[in-house]
C-alpha positions in Angstrom: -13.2 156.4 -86.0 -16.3 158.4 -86.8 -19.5 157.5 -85.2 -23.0 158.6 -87.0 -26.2 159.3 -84.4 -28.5 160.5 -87.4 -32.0 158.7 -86.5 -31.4 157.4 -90.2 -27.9 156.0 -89.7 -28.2 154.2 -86.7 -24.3 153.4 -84.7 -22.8 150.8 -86.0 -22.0 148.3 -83.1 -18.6 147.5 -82.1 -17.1 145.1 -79.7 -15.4 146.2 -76.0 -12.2 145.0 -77.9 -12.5 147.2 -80.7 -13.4 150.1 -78.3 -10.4 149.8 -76.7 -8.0 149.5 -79.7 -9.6 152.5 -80.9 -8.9 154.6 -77.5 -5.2 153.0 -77.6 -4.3 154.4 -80.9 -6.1 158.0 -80.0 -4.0 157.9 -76.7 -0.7 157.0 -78.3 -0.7 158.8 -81.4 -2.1 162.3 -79.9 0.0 162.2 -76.7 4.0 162.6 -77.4 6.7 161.2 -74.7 6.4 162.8 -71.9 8.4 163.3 -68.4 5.7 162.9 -65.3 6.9 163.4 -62.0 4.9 161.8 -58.6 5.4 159.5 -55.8 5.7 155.5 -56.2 3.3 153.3 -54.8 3.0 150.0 -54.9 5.8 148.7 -56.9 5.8 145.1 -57.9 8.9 143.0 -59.1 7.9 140.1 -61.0 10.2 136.7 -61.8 9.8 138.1 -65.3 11.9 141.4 -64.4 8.6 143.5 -65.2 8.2 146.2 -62.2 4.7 147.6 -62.3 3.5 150.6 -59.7 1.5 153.4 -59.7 2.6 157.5 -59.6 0.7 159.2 -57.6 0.4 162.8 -56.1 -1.9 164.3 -53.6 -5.0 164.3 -55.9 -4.4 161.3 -58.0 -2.7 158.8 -59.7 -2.1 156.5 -62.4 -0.6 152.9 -63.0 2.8 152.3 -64.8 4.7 149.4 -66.0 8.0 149.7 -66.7 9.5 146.2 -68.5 12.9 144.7 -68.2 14.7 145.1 -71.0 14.3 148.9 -69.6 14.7 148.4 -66.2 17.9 146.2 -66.5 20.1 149.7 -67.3 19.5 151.7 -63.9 22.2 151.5 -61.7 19.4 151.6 -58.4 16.0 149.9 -57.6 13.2 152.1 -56.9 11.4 152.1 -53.4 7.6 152.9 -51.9 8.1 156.6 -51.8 10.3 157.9 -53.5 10.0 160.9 -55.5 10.5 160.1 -59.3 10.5 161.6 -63.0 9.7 158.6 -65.3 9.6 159.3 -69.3 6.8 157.5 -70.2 4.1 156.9 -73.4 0.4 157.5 -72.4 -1.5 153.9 -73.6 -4.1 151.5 -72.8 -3.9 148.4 -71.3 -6.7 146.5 -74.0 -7.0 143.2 -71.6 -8.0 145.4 -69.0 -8.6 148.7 -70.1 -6.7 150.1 -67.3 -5.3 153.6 -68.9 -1.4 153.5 -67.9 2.2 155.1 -68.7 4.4 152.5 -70.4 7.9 154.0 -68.9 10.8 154.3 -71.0 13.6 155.4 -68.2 13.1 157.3 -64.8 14.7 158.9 -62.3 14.9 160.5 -59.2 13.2 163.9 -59.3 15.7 167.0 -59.4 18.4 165.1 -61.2 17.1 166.7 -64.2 18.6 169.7 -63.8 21.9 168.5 -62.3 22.1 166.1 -65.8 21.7 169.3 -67.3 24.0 171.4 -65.9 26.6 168.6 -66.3 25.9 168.2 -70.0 26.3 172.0 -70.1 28.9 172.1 -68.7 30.9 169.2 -70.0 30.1 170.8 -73.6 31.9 174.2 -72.4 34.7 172.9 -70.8 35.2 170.7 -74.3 35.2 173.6 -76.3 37.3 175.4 -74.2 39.6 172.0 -75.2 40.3 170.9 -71.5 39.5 167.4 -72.4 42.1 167.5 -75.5 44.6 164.2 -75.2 47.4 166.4 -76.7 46.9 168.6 -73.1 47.2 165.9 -71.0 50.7 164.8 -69.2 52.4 161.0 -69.1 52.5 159.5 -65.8 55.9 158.9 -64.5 57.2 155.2 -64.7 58.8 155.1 -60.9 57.0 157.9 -58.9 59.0 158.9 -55.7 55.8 160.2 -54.1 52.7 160.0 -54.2 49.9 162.6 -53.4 46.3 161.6 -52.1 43.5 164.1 -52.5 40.5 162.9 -50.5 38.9 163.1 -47.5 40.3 160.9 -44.6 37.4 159.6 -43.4 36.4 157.8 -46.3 36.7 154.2 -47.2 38.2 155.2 -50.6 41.3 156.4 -48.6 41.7 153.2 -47.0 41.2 151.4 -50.2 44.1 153.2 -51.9 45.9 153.2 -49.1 45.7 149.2 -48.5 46.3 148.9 -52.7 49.8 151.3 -52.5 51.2 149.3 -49.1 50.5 146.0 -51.1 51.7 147.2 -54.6 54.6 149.3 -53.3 55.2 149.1 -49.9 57.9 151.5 -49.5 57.0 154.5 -51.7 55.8 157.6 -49.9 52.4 158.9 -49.6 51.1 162.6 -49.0 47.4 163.0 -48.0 45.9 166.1 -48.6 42.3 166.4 -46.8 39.3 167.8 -48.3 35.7 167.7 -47.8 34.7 166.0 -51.1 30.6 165.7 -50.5 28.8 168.8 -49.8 28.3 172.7 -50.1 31.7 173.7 -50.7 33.5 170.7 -50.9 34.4 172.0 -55.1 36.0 175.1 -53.4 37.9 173.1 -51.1 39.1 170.5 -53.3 40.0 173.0 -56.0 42.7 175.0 -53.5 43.6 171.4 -52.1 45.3 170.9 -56.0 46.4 174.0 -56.0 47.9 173.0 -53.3 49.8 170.0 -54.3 51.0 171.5 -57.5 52.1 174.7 -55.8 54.4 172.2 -53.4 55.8 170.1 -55.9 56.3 167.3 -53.3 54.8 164.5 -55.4 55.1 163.2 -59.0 51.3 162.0 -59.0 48.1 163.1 -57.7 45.1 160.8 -57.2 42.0 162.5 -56.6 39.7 160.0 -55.1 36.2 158.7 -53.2 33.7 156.0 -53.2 30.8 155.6 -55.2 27.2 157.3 -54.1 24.6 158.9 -55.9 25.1 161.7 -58.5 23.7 164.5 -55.7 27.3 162.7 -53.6 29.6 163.1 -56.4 28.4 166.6 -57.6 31.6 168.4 -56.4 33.4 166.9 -59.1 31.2 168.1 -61.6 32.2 171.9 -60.7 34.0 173.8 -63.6 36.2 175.1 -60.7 37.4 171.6 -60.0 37.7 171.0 -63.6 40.1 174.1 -64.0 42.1 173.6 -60.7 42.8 169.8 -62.4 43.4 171.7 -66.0 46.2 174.1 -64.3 47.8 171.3 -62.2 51.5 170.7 -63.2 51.7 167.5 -61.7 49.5 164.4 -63.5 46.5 163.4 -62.0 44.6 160.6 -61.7 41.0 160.5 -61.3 39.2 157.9 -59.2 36.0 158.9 -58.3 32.7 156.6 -58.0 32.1 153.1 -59.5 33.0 151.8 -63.0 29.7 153.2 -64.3 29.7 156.9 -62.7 31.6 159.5 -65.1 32.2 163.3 -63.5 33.7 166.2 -64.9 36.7 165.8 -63.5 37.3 162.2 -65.5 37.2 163.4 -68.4 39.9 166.6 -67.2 42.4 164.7 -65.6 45.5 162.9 -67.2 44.1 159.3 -66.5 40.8 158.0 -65.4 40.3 155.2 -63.1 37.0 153.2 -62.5 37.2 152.9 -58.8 40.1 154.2 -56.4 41.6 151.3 -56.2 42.0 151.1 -60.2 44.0 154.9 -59.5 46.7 153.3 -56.8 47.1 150.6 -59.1 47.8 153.1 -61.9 49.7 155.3 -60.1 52.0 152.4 -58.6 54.1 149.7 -60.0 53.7 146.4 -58.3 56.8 145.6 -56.1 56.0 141.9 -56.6 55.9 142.1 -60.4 59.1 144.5 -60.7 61.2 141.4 -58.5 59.5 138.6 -60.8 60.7 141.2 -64.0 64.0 141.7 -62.5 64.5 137.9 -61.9 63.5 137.7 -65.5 66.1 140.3 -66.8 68.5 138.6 -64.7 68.1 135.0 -66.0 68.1 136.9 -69.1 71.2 138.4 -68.5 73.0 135.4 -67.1 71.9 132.9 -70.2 73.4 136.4 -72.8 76.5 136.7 -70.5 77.2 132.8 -70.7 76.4 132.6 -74.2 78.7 135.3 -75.0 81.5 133.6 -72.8 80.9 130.2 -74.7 81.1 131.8 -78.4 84.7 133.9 -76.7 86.0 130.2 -75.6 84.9 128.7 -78.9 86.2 131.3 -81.0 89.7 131.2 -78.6 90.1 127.4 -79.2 89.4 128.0 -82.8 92.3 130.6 -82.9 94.8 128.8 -80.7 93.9 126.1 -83.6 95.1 127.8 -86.2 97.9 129.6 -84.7 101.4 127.3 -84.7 104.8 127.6 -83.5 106.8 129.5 -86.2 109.7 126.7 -86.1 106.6 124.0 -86.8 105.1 126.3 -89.9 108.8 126.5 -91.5 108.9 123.0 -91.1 105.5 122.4 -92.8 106.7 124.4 -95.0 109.8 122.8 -95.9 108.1 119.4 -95.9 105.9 121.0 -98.8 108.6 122.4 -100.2 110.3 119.3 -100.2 106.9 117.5 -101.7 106.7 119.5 -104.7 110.5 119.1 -105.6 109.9 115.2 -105.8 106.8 116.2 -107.8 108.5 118.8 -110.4 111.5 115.5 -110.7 109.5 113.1 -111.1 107.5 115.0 -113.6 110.5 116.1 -115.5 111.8 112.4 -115.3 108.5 111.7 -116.6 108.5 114.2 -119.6 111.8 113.4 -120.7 111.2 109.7 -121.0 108.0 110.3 -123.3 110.5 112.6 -125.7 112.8 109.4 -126.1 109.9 107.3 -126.8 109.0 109.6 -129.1 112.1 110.2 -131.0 112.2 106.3 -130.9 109.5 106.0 -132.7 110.0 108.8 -135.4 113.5 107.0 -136.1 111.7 103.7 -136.5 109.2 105.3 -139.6 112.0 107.2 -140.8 113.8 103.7 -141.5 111.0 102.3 -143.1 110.3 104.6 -145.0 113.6 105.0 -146.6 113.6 101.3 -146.5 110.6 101.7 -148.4 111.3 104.7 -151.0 111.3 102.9 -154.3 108.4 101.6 -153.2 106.9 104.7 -152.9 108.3 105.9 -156.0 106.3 103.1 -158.1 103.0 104.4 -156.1 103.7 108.0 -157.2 104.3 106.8 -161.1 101.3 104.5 -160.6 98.9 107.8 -159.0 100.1 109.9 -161.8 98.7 107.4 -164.7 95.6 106.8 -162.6 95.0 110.7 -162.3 95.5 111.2 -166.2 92.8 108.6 -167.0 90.3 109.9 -164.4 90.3 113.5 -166.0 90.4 111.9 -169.6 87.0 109.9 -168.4 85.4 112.9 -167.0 85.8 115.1 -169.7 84.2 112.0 -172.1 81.7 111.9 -169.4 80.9 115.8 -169.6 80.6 116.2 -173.2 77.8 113.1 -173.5 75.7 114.6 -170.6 75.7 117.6 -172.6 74.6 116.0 -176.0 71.9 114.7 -173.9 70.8 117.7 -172.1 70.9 119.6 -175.5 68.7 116.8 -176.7 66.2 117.1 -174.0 65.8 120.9 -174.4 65.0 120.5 -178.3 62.4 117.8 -177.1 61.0 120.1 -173.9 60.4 123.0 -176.7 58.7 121.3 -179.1 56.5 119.8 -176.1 55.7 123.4 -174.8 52.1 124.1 -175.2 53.5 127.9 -176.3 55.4 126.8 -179.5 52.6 124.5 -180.8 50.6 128.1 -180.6 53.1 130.3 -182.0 52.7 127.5 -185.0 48.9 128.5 -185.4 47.0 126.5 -182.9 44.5 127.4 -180.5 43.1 126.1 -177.0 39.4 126.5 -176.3 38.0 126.5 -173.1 34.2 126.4 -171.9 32.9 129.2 -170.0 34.2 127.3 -166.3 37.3 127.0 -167.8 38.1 123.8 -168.9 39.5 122.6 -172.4 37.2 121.6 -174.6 38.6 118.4 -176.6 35.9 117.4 -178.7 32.5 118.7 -179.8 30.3 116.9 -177.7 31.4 118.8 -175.3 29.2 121.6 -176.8 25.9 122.4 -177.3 24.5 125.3 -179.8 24.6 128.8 -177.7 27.2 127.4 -175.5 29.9 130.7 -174.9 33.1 129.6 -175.2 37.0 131.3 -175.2 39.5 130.8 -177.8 43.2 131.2 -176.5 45.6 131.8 -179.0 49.6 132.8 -179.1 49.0 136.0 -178.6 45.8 136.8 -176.8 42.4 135.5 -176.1 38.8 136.1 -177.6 35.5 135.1 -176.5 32.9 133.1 -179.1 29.5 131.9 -179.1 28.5 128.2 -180.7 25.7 129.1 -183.5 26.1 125.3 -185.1 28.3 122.1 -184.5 29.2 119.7 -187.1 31.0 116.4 -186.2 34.0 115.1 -188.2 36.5 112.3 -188.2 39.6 112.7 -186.0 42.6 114.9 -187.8 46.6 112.8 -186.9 49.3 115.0 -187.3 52.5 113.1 -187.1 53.0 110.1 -184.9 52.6 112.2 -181.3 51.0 115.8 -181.9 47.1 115.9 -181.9 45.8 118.9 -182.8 42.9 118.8 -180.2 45.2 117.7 -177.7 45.9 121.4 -176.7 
């Protein structure tokens, strides 16, 4: 906004409300995100989830608000005192017009550069391809040892410890101490691999400790760690932190776990669920084995079914054999007796008939005459159908329209085609077409003169055509 102080142009007059709208949108559009470091004073946690506090430093401060649906995401609550880094937009509070930083995400001053130098880090060593899953070995099914790399005093040790003894109570365990918080504690951790894979004496490794801050779990974010756990020939399981903390070496080793408890559990079958398996398989097994034992009997009895005693198959035999003799008689028996019946009867027409032959002789005279006249009647028969059929053609040509032309007549037809009978069809100008035997001319009416109807003969009209 531009404001005029020319004595002609007076200001125009605004309202406190559009003052500090204007000085919002200058503040937020001129001033980028920014990181802010200082000291937190006092912080405020509202029902709503807001947290509001002010950052201070020796010579002055500034009020922040930082809302919940930022908040919610930090894995720690911030305290009077502390030393922080918040990201935060520079804006103005209109109700108010307080000026305050509207904080985005904070944290505890320094980590910057550790985040840093692990993103750094974790973007060489994947380069280099130690987090490749082709790299990265198969943990044995039934270890015969197990390897703990930790340090004993910590409750992480106990935790794995208490999770093998109640998972698999008998397998071995071989604790390899090491610092793992503190100035060398990468160094020492690092040789305590080498360790272990130099040894041989265990078929997994679980590099372990409890959850703390990221300044805690640092030494796992060395590179040297990260190669000792790329060079290791024995697998390794990584259980370091909570759920939520992620280190350099979980994202090197063969298998990640979220807490060390979650590695023994990976790193051990449960002797309680390998007996409630094995009284599975066994069931299993029993139920196969006694099927298999019931289909053997079954198929047995089946087979001692159809196997006989060769003195009772002859027998069977013969009894079949028998069978079908009686059949083959009795058909013969059978066969023969429908021949005499047969012959019986063909004696019985042959004695009629010869009983019969003049009989038969008087037919055959009788057939002969009758034959004679029914040629002599179709031959009478022929000849008048043709007399009339000869008749019927002379009649059909001196009907056809053709022959009544070839005799000098004509057929006229009007210009649409139809035959003109008399003259009132016509009219003077009227075009007309004149067919004759032998071709066809067109005419044009110049007069029309009306006479009496022309007979020729008793049938043929000569305007009939």
């Amino acid at each position: 906004m531009t404001f005029s102080l020319t004595p002609e142009t007076p200001p125009r007059i605004i309202t406190v409300s559009e003052l500090n709208r204007n000085v919002k949108t200058v503040l937020e559009s001129n001033i980028p995100l920014l990181w802010v470091r200082g000291e937190i004073s006092n912080i405020k946690c509202y029902p709503s989830g807001h947290w509001y506090f002010s950052l201070k430093d020796a010579n002055a401060q500034v009020r922040c608000v930082m809302f919940r649906h930022k908040n919610q995401f930090l894995d720690w609550t911030p305290k009077d005192g502390a030393q922080i880094e918040v990201l935060a937009l520079v804006t103005l509070y209109e109700a108010r017009g307080d000026y305050q930083l509207n904080v985005e995400t904070l944290r505890r001053t320094g980590l910057g550069a550790l985040f840093e130098a692990f993103e750094q880090l974790k973007i060489k060593l994947e380069k280099a391809g130690l987090f490749d899953t082709a790299r990265k070995k198969n943990l044995p099914v039934f270890p015969k040892q197990i390897g703990i790399i930790t340090s004993p005093a910590t409750a992480a040790l106990r935790d794995v410890l208490t999770t093998l003894k109640r998972r698999m109570p008998i397998l071995p365990v071989i604790i390899y101490p090491t610092p793992v918080q503190g100035k060398d504690a990468a160094q020492s951790i690092a040789a305590a691999i080498a360790t272990a894979s130099d040894r041989q004496d265990c078929d997994i490794l679980i590099l372990c400790r409890g959850g703390g801050s990221i300044e805690d779990l640092w030494a796992f974010n060395e590179e040297i760690v990260a190669r000792a756990i790329a060079r290791c020939a024995i697998p390794i399981i990584c259980g370091v932190g909570h759920e939520t903390d992620f280190t350099i070496a979980d994202f090197v080793a063969d298998k990640r776990a979220p807490t060390p408890t979650g590695a023994a559990e990976f790193a051990s079958l449960s002797a309680e669920e390998l007996l409630q398996q094995l009284k599975r398989l066994q069931q299993h097994l029993q139920r196969e084995t006694l099927r298999r034992i019931e289909n053997s009997m079954q198929k047995i009895d089946l087979l001692a079914h159809r196997l006989s005693h060769p003195g009772e198959r002859i027998h069977h035999q013969l009894a079949q054999l028998q069978h079908l003799r009686e059949r083959f008689v009795n058909n013969w028996n059978h066969h023969i007796a429908r021949k005499h019946w047969k012959i019986d009867e063909l004696e019985q027409r042959l004695r009629r008939i010869l009983h019969n032959r003049a009989d038969l002789m008087r037919l055959d005279e009788r057939l002969d005459r009758l034959s004679m006249r029914l040629q002599d009647a179709l031959i009478r028969h022929h000849e008048i159908l043709s007399v009339k059929l000869q008749h019927q053609q002379v009649k059909l040509t001196h009907l056809n329209p053709q022959s009544v032309l070839e005799r000098g007549y004509s057929i006229t037809y009007s210009i649409h085609g139809e035959i003109i009978r008399s003259v009132n069809q016509l009219h003077t100008d009227d075009k007309i077409q004149v067919e004759f035997a032998q071709g066809r001319v067109d005419a044009l009416i110049q007069s029309i003169k009306k006479t009496k109807k022309i007979t020729y003969g008793p049938t043929l009209n000569k305007h009939e055509f």
